[in-house]
C-alpha positions as CSV (number, residue, x, y, z in Angstrom):
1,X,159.1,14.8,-32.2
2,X,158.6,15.1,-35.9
3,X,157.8,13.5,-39.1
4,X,156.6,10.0,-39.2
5,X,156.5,9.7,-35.3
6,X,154.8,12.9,-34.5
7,X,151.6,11.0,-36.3
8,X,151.6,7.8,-34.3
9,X,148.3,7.4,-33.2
10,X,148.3,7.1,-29.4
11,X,148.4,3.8,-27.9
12,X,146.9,2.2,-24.8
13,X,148.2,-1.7,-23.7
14,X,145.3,-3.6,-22.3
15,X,146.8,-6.2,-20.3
16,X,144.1,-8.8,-18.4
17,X,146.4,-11.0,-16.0
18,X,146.8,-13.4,-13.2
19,X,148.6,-12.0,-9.9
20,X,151.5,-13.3,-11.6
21,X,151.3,-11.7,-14.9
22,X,149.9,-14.9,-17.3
23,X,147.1,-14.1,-20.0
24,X,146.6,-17.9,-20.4
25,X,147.2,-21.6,-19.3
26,X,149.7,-23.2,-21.2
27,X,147.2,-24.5,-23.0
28,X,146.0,-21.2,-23.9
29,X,142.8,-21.1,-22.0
30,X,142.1,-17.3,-20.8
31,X,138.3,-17.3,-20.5
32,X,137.6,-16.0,-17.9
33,X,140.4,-14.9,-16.4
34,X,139.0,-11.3,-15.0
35,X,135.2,-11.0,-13.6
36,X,132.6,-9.2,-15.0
37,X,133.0,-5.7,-14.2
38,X,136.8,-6.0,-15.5
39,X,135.3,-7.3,-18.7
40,X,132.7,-4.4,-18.6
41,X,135.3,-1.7,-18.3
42,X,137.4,-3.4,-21.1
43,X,134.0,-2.7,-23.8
44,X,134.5,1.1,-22.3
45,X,137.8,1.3,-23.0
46,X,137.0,0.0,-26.7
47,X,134.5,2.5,-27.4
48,X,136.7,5.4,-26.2
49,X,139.4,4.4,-28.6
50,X,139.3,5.0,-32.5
51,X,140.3,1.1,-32.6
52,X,141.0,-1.9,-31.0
53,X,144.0,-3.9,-31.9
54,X,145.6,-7.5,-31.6
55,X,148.8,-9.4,-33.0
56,X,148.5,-12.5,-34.9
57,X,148.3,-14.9,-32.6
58,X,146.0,-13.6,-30.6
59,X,143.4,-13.6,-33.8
60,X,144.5,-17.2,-34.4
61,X,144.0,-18.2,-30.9
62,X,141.3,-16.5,-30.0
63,X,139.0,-15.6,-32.9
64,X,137.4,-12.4,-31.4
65,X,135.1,-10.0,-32.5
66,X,136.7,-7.2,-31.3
67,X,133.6,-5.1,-31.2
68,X,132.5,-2.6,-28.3
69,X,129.5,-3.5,-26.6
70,X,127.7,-0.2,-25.2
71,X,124.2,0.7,-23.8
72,X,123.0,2.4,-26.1
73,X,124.9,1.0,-29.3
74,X,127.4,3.0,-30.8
75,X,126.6,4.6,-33.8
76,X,129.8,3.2,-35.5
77,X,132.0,0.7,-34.2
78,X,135.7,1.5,-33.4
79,X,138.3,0.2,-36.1
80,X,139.6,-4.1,-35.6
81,X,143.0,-4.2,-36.6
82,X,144.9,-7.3,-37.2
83,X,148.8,-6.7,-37.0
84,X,150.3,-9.8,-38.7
85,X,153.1,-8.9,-41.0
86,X,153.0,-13.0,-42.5
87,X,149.9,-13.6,-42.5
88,X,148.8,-16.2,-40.2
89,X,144.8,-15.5,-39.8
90,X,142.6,-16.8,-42.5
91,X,139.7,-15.1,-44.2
92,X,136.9,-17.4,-41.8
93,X,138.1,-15.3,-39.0
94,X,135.3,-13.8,-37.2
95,X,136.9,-10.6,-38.2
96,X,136.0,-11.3,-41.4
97,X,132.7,-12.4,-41.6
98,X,131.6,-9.5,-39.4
99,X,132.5,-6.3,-41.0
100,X,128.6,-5.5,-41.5
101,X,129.6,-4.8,-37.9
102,X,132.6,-1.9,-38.0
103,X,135.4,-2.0,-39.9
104,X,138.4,-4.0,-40.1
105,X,142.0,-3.5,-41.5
106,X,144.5,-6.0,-41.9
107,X,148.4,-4.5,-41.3
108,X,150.7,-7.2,-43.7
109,X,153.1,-8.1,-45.9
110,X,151.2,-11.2,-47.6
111,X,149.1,-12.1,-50.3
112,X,145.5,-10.4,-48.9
113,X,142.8,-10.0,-51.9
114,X,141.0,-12.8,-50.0
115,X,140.2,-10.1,-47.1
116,X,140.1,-7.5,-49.1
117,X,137.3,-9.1,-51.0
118,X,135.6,-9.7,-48.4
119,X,135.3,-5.9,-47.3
120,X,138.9,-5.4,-45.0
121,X,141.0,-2.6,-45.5
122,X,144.6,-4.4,-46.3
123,X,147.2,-1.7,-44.8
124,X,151.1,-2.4,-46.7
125,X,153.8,-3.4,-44.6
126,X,157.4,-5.1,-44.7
127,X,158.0,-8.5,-43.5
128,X,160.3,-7.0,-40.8
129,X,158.5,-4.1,-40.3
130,X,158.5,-2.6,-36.9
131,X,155.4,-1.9,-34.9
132,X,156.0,2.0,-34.9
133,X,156.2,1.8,-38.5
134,X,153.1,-0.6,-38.4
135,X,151.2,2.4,-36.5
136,X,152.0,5.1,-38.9
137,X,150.9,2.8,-41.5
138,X,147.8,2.5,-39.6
139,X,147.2,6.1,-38.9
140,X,148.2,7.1,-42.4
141,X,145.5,4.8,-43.7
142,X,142.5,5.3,-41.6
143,X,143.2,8.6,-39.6
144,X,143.1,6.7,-36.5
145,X,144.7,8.5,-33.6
146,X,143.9,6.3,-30.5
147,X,144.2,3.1,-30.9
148,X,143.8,0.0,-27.6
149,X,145.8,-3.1,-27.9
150,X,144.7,-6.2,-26.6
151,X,147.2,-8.8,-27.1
152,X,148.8,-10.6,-27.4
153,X,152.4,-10.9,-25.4
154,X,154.8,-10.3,-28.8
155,X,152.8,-7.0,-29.7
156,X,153.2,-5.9,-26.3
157,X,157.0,-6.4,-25.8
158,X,157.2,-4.9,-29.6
159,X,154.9,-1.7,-28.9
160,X,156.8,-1.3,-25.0
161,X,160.6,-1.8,-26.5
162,X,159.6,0.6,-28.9
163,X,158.2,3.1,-26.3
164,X,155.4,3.6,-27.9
165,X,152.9,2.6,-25.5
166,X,151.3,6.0,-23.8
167,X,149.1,4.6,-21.8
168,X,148.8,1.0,-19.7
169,X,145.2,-0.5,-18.2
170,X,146.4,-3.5,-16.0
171,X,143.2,-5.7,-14.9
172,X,144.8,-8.4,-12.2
173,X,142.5,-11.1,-11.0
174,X,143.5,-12.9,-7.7
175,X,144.7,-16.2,-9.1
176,X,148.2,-17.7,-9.8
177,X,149.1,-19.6,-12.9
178,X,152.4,-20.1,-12.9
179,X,155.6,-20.3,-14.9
180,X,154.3,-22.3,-17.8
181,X,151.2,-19.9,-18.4
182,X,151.6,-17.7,-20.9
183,X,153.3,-14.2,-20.5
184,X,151.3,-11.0,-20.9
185,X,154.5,-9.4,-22.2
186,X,156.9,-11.2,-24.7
187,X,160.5,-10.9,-24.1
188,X,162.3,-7.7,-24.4
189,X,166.1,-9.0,-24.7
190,X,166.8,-6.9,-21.4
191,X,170.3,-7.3,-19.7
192,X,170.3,-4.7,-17.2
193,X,167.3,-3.0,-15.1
194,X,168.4,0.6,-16.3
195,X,167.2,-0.7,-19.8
196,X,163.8,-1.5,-18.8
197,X,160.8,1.0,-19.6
198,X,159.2,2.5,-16.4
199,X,155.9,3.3,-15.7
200,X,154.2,5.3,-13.1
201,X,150.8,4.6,-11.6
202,X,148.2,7.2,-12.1
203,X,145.0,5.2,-10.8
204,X,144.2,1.8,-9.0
205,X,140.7,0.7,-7.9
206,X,139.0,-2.3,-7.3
207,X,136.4,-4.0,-9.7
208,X,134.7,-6.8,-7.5
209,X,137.1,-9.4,-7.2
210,X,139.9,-8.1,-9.2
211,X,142.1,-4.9,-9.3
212,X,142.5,-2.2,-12.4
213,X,145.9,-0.3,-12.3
214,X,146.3,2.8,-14.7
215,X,150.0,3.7,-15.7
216,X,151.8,6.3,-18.0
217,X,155.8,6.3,-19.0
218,X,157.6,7.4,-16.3
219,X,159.2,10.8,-18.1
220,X,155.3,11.8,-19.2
């Protein structure tokens, strides 16, 4: 691997599901899906990474903090990135109007001295820019060089059809939701089953009611 790629910062997918692989109702309600010790290993993961990340609509729909809670507090917080090439979060996100907390950097292609007043770092991109490109950006900007993605399902697909997820945590809590929940992965355009991107488990253990997988590419 060289140029551009061979600085991707390395990236682990956090995906919180039902048995049957929904984030939300069709309504979009998600909290809680996973008990408490899933939700406690999820602030570890965060403050093991140099940032946490989400698409758009997971800051529109969701409005989270993004911080990692740990006993004792970090001494600085992790990076919050935003990836939304057209700018669909506002400026009252809680993003936003927490950056006394730990950074935040905004990855678009609009119009952002509105965040960037307010204190975010506003990281360039194209309106079609791809994710990997997105994550060079990102680690060209900030020097970050792990970064965990939480969401939502069209990041996913877009980091996972562009290999460049390294690393997968899979928290399954024992519920169903059905076909009109909404998918922890987005579509992938797949046609044939030799197209799809294989993992391999490396770890699985329980946490109370609910089950945490561990999975790397299948050629690592």
């Amino acid at each position: 691997m060289s140029g551009a790629l061979a600085r991707l910062p390395m990236v682990t997918l956090k995906l919180a599901t039902s048995l049957d692989g929904r984030i939300a109702t069709a309504g979009g309600e998600s909290r809680w899906i996973t008990g408490e010790a899933a939700r406690a290993e999820v602030q570890a993961l965060r403050s093991r990474h140099d940032a946490t990340a989400v698409g758009a609509g997971t800051a529109v729909q969701d409005d989270p903090l993004l911080t990692a809670r740990a006993d004792p507090p970090l001494r600085r917080q992790p990076w919050r990135v935003v990836f939304d090439r057209r700018l669909r979060v506002g400026p009252s996100a809680r993003l936003f109007q927490s950056l006394a907390e730990g950074p935040v950097a905004l990855i678009t292609a609009g119009e952002a001295s509105a965040f960037a007043a307010l204190g975010a770092t506003i990281i360039g991109c194209g309106r079609d820019a791809t994710a990997t490109a997105m994550l060079a950006a990102l680690g060209q900007a900030t020097g970050v060089q792990t970064v965990l993605v939480e969401g939502g399902g069209v990041l996913a697909a877009a980091l996972v059809a562009e290999g460049c997820v390294d690393r997968l945590e899979w928290f399954r809590a024992p519920l169903l939701l059905g076909a009109e929940g909404r998918s922890a992965i987005g579509p992938l355009g797949l046609e044939r089953l030799i197209e799809a991107r294989r993992f391999r488990r490396i770890g699985i253990r329980e946490l109370g009611d609910d089950i945490h997988e561990t999975y790397v590419p299948a050629h690592a």
